[in-house]
N, C-alpha and C positions, 0 to 999 in steps of 0.2 A: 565479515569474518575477522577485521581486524581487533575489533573491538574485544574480540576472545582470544585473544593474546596478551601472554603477560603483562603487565603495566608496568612503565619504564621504574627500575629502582633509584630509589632515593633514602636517603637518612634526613629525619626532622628532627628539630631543636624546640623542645616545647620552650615555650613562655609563656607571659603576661597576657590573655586574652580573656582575662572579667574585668572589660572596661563595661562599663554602662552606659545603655545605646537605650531611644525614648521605646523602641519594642520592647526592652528585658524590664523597664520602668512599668508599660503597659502590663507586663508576665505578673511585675511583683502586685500590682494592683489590684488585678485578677486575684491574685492566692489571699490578701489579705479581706479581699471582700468575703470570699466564700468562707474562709474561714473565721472571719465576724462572723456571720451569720451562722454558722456551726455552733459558735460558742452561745451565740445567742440563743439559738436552738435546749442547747443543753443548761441555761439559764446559769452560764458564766461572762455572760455580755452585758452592759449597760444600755446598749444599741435598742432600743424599744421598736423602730421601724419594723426590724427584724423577726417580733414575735409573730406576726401573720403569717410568716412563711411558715407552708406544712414541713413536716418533718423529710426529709429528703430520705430518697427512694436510695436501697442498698445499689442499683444501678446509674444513679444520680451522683452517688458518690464514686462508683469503680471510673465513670467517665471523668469524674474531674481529678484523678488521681493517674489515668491515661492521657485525658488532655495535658495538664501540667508537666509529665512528661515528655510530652509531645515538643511542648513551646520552650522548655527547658534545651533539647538536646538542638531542634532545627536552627537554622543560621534565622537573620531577623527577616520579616517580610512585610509588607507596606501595612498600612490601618485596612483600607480595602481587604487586603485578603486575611487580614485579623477577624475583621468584621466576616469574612463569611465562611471562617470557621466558626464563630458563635452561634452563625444561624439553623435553627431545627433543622435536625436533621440530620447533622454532622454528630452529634454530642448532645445528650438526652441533660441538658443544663434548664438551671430555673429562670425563666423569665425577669423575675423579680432581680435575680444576682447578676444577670448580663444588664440590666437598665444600671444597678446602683451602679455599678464596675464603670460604665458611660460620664456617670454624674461625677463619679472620683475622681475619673481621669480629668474631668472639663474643668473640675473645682480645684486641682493644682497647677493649672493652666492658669488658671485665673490668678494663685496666690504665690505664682513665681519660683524663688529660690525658695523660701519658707517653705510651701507644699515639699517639697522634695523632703527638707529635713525632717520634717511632721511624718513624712513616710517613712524614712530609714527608723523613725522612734516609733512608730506602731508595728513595724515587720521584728523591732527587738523585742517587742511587746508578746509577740508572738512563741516566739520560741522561750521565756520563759516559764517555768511552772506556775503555774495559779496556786490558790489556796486551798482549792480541792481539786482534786485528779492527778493528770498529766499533764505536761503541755501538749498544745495543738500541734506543732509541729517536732519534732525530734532532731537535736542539734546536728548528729550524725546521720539524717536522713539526706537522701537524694536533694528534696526540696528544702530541708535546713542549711543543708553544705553551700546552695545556690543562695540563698536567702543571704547567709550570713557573710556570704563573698562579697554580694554587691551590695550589703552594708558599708561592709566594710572600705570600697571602693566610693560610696559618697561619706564617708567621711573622709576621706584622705583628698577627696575633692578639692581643689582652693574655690574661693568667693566667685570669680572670671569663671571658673568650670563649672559651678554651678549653675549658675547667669545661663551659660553658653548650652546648659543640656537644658533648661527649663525652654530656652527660645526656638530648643528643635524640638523638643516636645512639642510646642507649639506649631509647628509647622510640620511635624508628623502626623496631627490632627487634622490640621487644617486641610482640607481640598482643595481649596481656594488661593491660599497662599504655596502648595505643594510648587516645585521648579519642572521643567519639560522631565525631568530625570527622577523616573519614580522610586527607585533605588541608592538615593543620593546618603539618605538616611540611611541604610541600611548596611552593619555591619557584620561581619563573620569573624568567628573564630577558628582555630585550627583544628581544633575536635566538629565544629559545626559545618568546617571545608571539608573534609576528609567526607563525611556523611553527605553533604552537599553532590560532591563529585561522582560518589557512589550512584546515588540517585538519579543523577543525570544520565551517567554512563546506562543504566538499566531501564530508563525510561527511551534514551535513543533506542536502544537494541528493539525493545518489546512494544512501545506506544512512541513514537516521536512526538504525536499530539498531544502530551500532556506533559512531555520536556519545556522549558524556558524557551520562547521566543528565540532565533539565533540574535538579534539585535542586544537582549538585556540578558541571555545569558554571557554574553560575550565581557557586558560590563562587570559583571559581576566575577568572570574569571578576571579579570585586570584588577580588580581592587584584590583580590583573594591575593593575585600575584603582587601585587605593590607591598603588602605586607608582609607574604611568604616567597621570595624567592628560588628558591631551591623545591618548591613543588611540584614536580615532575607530572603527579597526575594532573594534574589542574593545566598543564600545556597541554598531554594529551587529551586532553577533554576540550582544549582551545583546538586543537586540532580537526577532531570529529566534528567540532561545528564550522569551522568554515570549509570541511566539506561537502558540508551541510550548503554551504553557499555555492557551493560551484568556484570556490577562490584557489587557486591550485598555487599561486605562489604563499598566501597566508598558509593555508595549510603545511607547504612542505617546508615553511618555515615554523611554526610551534611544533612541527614532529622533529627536528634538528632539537629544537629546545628542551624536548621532551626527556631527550634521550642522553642530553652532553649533562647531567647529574649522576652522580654514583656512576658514575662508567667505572673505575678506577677504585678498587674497594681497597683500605690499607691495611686489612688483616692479609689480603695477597699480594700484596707489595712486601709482608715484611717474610711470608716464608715461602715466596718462589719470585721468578724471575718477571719483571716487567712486563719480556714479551707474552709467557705463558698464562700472566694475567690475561690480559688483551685477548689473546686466543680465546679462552676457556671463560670469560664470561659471556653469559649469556645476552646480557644485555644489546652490543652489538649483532649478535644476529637476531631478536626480535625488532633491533632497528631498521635492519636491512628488509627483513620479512614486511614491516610495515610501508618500508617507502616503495618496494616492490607492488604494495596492494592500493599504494593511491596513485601510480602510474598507472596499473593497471585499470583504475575508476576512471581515468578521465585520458584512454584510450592509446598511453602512453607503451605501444606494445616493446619495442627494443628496449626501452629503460626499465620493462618489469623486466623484462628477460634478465637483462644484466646482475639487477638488482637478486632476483632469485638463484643466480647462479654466485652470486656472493655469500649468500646466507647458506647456500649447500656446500661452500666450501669452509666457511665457520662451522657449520653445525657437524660436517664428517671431521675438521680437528679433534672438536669436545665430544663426540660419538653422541649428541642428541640426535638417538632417532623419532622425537617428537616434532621437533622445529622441520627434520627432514621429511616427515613425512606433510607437514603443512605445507612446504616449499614442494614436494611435488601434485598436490591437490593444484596448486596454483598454475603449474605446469602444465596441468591438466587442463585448465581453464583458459589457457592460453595458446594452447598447441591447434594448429589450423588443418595439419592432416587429422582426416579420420580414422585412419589407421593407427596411427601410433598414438593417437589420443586413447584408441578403447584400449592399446597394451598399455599405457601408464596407469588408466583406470583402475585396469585388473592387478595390477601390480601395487595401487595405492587402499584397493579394497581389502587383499590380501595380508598385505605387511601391516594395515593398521588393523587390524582382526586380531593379528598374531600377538601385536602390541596393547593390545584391549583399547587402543584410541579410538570407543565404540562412535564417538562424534564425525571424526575425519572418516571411518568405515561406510556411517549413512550415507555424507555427503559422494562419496566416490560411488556406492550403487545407486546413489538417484541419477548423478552425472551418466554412469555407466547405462541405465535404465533410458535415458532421452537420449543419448545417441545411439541406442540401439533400436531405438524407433525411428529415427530417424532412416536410419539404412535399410530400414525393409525387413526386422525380424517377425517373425512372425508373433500376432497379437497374445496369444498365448503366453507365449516365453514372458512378454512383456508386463504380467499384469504377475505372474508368479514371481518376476522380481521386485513389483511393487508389494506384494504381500510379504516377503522375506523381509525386506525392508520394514514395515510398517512390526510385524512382530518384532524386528529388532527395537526400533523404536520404543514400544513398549516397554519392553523390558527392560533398557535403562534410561528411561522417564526423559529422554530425548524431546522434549514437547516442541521445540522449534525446527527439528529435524521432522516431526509428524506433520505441523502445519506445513512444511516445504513438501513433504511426499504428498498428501490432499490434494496442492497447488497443483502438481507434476501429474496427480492422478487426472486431472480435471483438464490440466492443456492434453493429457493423451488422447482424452475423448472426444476433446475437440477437433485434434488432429486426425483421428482414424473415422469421423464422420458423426460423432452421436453426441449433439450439444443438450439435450435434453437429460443423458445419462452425466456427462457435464455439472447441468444445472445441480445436480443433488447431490455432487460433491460439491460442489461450491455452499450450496446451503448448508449442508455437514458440516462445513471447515467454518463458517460464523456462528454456528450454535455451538462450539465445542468448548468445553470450559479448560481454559488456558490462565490463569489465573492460578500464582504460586504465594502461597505462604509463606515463606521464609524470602521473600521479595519484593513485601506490599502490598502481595497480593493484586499485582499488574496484569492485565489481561495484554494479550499480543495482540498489537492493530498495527501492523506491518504489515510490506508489500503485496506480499500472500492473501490478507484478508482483501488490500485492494485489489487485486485482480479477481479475488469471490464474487465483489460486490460490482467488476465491469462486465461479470459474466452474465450476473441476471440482469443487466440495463441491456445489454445484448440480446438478451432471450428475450425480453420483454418488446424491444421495437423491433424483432421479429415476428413478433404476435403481433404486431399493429397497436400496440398500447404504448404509442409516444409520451402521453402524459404519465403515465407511471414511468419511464424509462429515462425521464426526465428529471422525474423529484427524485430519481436516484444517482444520477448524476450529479446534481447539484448536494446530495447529500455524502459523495465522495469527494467534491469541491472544498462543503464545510471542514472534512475531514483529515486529506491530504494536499489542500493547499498549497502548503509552503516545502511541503517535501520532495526527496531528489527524486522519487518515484511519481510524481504528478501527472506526468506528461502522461499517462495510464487513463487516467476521466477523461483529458483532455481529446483525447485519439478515441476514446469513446464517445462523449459528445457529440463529435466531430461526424462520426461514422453512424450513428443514431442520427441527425438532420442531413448529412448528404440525402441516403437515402426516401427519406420524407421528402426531400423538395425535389428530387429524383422523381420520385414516381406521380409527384403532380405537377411536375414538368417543369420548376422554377429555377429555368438555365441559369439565369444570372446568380441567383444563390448557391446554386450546384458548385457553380465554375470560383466562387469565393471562398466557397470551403476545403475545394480542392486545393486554392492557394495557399489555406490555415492550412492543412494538412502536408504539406511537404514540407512545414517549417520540424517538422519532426520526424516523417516518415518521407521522403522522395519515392523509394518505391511505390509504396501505398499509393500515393497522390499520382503516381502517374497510373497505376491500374484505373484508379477511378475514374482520369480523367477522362481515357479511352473510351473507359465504357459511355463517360458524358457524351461525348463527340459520338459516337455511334449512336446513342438515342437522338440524338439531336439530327441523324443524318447527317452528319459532316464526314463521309468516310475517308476526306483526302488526309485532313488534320489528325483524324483517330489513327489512319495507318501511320503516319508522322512519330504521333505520340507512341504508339504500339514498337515500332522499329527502336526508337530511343529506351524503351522500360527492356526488349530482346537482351538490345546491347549489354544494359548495365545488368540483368541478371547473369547474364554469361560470365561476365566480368569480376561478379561479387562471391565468395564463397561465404557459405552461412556460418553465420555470424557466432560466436561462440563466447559474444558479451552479456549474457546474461545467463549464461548456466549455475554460476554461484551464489552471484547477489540475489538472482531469482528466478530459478528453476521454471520453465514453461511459459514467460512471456513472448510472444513472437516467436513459439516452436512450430517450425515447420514454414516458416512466413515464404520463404523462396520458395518451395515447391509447391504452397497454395498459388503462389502470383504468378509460377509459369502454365500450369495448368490454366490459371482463368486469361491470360496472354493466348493461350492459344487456344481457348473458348472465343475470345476477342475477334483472333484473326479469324477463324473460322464462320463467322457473324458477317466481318468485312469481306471474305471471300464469296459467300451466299449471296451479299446486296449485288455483288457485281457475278452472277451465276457462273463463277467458279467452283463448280459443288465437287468435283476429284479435287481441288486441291483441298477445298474446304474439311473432305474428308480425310484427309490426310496428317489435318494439324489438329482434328478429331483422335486419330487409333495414334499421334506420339501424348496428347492426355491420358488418354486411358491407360496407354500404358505406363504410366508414372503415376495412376491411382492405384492401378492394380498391383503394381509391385511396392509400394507404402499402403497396402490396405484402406485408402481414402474413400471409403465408402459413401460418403453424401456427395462427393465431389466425383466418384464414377457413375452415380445417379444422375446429377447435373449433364453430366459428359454424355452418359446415353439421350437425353433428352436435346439434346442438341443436335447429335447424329439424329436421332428421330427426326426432329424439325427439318434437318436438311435433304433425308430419303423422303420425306413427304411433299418437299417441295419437286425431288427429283421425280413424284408417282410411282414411288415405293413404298405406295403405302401399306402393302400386308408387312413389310418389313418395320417399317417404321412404328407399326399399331403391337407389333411384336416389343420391340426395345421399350414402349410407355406403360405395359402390362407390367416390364419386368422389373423395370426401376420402380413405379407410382409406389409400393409399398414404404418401399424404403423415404425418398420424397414426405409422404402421407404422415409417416412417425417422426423425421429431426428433420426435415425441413420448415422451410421459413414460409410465410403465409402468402407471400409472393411470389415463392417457388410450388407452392400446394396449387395455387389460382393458376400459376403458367402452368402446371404437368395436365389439373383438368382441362383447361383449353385448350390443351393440345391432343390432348385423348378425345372430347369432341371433335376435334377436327378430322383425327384420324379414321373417328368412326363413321363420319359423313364422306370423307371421301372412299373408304371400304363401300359404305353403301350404292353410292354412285359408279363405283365401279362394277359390282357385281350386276346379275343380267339377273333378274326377277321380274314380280307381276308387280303393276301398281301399287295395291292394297297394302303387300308385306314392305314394298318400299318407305311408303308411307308409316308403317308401322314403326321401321327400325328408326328412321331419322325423329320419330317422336319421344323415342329414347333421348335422343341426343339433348333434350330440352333441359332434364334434370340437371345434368353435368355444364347445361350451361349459366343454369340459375346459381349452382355451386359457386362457380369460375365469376361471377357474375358479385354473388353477394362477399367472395373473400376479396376480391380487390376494390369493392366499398369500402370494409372495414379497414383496408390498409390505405386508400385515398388516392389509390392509382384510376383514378378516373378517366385516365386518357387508357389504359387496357377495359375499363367498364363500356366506352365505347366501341372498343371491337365488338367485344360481345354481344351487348349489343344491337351490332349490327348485321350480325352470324345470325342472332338468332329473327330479326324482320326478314334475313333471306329467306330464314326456312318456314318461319307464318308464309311469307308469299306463295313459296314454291307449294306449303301446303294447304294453299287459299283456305287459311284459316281466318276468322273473325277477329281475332287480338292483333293484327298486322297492320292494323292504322293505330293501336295504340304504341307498339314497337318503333313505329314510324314518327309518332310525335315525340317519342322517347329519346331517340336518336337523332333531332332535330333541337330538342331541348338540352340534350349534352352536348353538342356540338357549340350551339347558343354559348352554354357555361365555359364548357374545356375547349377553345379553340385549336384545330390543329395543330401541333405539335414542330410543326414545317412551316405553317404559316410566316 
């Protein structure tokens, strides 16, 4: 949010920036070959090479009249990425004119200082009138003006400066001779910094991936500053990248710097008073608003506080109630009651309505919209204020406020039980065309899209499609690498292999990844741990761990650092992890036939889905009460709760959760059967039912690789060939012999 805040003011002093650098040498190159070859075309050239070339396509030429613009305004950039702008694709250019353009460059390399001046006498060649027509170029044109500057600057060259640009020529060529610093060459100007910075700033906000490296954007703001010092934007732009780094003293040092320019304007020094200057600019309170929002980033909560209560007291001097109403969004973000959180909500949605700040308006009813899920409103309410929203949206072409609702709509679904309805918001939010015109035409690949793309990696090693769940992780590795949002793949990766080695029982890698995983999550890492130790039968360790994760939940109030920067990551995390904590204990209370108390740490779940509408997670919860009345020979009770969840289970559950609900519905149906009092034949009959649902149960936990649940199964069903002196009861039996063989016990 910072980043959409004013940019700190400053005044610049043009100067002298048409020095000539071996890229604007390569630019002039370029123009004079094409336009040889033009003239050749039109049979005012001497050039004979040139007559082969067909006549160039009226699109041939609009690109090199775009290009040339292109290379004229941008700052310099290495031969590498010279080179691939020329390559197909980019710019409909002729073969033949990228090869000579190669050969020109190479052949003034070769002819030292002389090439150069040989160039400055064919580029004046250029802009005069021939004997018939016009000239090629136009003095007063964009590309004349450029042309006849950096003439003009190699003549005023001395013999030394000539020498000294022919030998970087040279080594702006060269690959081989290039220094570790691939931007050593490469110089900017003040009109080319200004556009420079722009692009960066709009490349962090929307694509970070296709921003400058933090390492060589970095170099490159120091040389911009070595020659501009008074550039204000160019520290805030040094700023955004080293928090880009996680550097928090660099950072809150270039935002100091950013800001100690133009503070002090001298048309308000000469008609009012010093102090009322100081008051009534602005400048200081987006200073304050900013150092407020990089405490706030790296969890600094009393020094945003302070910081924000500074800026509210600049911004009610000068009556801006725009800075006021961004300092209470922030307020908002920071406030740890939930009560007086959703009153500044409603009060920040309100006054920035009234004030048309339709930006600050979205953001407070998305804020408003997750913490009212949070508390238990009812589903309803919650999705009519995602539509309010979303039309707002619309209407004023809000497109990063849309991608953040999508995001919010997508963690809602995942929070109230239905990952599937999830998933297609998530796909909607990466097909959406976010790409602006008056921009570059950038598409948004920000945090939002990443959390789209952990939802299907998610969905997908739910289905037991590890290998697809995989090349999409690694294809949000390619993507979000080096950014502050990473740790997002990582925690999915992560959570995609626990569970694989999980259910093929690969304790030792279970228990490694649990240790990757607290380096970012401690909670998480310890739910999963539990659940390790309980499959593993360690119930002493799991209670251990379980008692430690109670504590720190009780302890921890949910979290409310990520509602800004990214609306629905980790929504709802503590009230999933207390629920599955007392799935947990309930598991440990059963192994040791504690089934009252078991069922007690059973109905405080339930009621904590049912009062947050957690519908896959009261599915879960019934099916675990089932398991434990079935253990107690409640079975019609139990066979009741598996009927009533399985639909729900059948549609958003996970494939491991489909395989555990049949299995337990077989079971419940075989122990119904054996309880009830009939004749042989129908006994017989019903448990022959039970075979389908075991073949189900049977084939989804192949596909998922939990081959140590394949052997319960079975071994369920060689009891029931026996008990039904069926014929296939000796191949059950080598079955269960030969898993046993593969998948050694588990306890073992």
């Amino acid at each position: 949010m910072a980043t959409r805040e004013s940019l700190p003011l400053n005044s610049f002093k043009l100067n002298n920036d048409d020095r000539v650098s071996p890229f604007k040498v390569a630019v002039l190159v370029f123009v004079r070959e094409y336009c040889t070859a033009r003239l050749a075309q039109l049979g005012m050239s001497p050039h004979s090479h040139y007559n082969s070339i067909p006549p160039f396509s009226p699109q041939q030429c609009k690109d090199f009249c775009l290009l040339s613009l292109e290379l004229i305004q941008c700052y310099d950039v290495t031969w590498e990425d010279f080179e691939i702008i020329l390559e197909p694709g980019h710019y409909n250019l002729n073969a033949t004119i990228v090869s000579e353009f190669i050969q020109s460059l190479q052949q003034i390399v070769k002819d030292g200082a002389s090439g150069l001046l040989d160039l400055g006498e064919s580029l004046e060649k250029l802009l005069m009138e021939p004997a018939k027509g016009k000239p090629m170029i136009r003095r007063d044109s964009v590309l004349g003006i450029f042309i006849r500057k950096m003439v003009l600057q190699l003549d005023r060259m001395t013999f030394e400066g000539t020498v000294e640009l022919s030998n970087n020529l040279t080594t702006y060529l060269d690959k081989s001779k290039q220094s570790d610093d691939p931007l050593e060459l490469v110089q900017v100007s003040r009109k080319q910094a200004e556009l420079l910075v722009s692009q960066q700033l709009t490349m962090l906000q929307r694509n970070e991936s296709l921003a400058h490296s933090p390492v060589n954007l970095q170099k490159i703001i120091d040389r911009i500053l070595h020659e501009n010092k008074d550039f204000a934007e160019a520290n805030f732009l040094a700023h955004l990248n080293e928090m880009r780094c996680q550097d928090f003293g660099q950072a809150q040092k270039r935002l100091h710097q950013s800001y100690d320019q133009g503070t002090i304007s001298v048309e308000g020094l000469i008609h009012s008073k010093l102090e009322e200057n100081l008051m009534n600019n602005k400048t200081f309170r987006h200073a304050s608003l900013n150092m407020a929002f990089l405490h706030a980033s790296f969890g600094h909560h009393e020094l945003a506080v302070t910081a924000l209560r500074e800026t509210v007291a600049l911004s009610g001097e000068a009556a801006d109630h725009v800075c006021l109403q961004e300092s209470l969004a922030w307020f908002c973000h920071l406030e740890e009651n939930p009560e007086m959180r959703l009153k500044m909500m409603e009060r920040l949605v309100t006054k920035s309505s009234e004030s048309n700040l339709h930006y600050l308006a979205s953001l407070g009813l998305a804020m408003w919209t997750q913490d009212c899920a949070l508390t238990g409103v009812d589903p309803t309410r919650i999705f009519e204020y995602l539509h309010t929203n979303d039309v707002a949206n619309c209407q004023h072409s809000l497109t990063d406020m849309t991608l953040t609702c999508l995001a919010l709509r997508a963690a809602i679904w995942n929070f109230y039980g239905y990952p599937r309805n999830a998933l297609q918001v998530s796909q909607l939010l990466l097909t959406l065309h976010t790409g602006d015109p008056t921009k570059g035409n950038i598409y948004y690949n920000n945090e939002h899209m990443h959390m789209a793309i952990c939802n299907i990696a998610l969905h997908l090693s739910r289905q037991g499609r590890y290998a697809d769940a995989e090349s999409i992780t690694k294809f949000a590795a390619s993507q979000y690498a080096c950014q502050q949002h990473s740790q997002m793949w990582k925690m999915t990766d992560l959570h995609v292999t626990f569970y694989r080695t999980l259910w093929l029982g690969q304790w030792d890698k279970a228990e490694l990844i649990v240790s990757q995983l607290a380096v970012f999550d401690r909670a998480e890492s310890q739910a999963k741990k539990a659940h390790l130790m309980l499959c593993k039968g360690d119930t002493s360790q799991g209670k251990f761990v379980l008692n430690a994760l109670e504590e720190k939940l009780s302890n921890t109030k949910e979290s409310s650092n990520h509602r800004m920067p990214n609306p629905g990551w980790k929504m709802g995390q503590k009230l999933r992890l207390q629920v599955q904590c007392l799935m947990l204990r309930a598991v440990l209370l059963s192994a040791r036939q504690n089934f009252v108390e078991a069922l007690l740490q059973i109905s405080q779940a339930s009621d904590i889905c049912t009062k947050h509408h957690m519908s896959l997670e009261l599915a879960l919860v019934g099916m675990q009460s089932a398991e434990i009345q079935l253990l107690m020979n409640f079975t019609a009770n139990a066979l009741d709760l598996v009927r009533k969840h399985l639909n729900i289970i059948y549609t958003h559950g996970s494939l491991f959760e489909q395989g555990a609900a049949t299995y337990l519905l077989a079971r419940c149906l075989l122990a119904e059967s054996g309880a009830k009092k009939c004749d042989p034949g129908e006994l017989k009959s019903k448990k022959a039912e039970i075979f389908p649902l075991l073949t189900r149960a049977k084939k989804i936990f192949n596909q998922i690789e939990a081959f140590h649940h394949v052997k319960d199964v079975v071994f369920l069903e060689a009891l029931l060939y026996n008990h039904l002196e069926c014929s296939l009861r000796s191949m059950e039996y080598r079955m269960t012999k030969q898993l046993h063989e593969q998948q050694p016990s588990r306890n073992d």
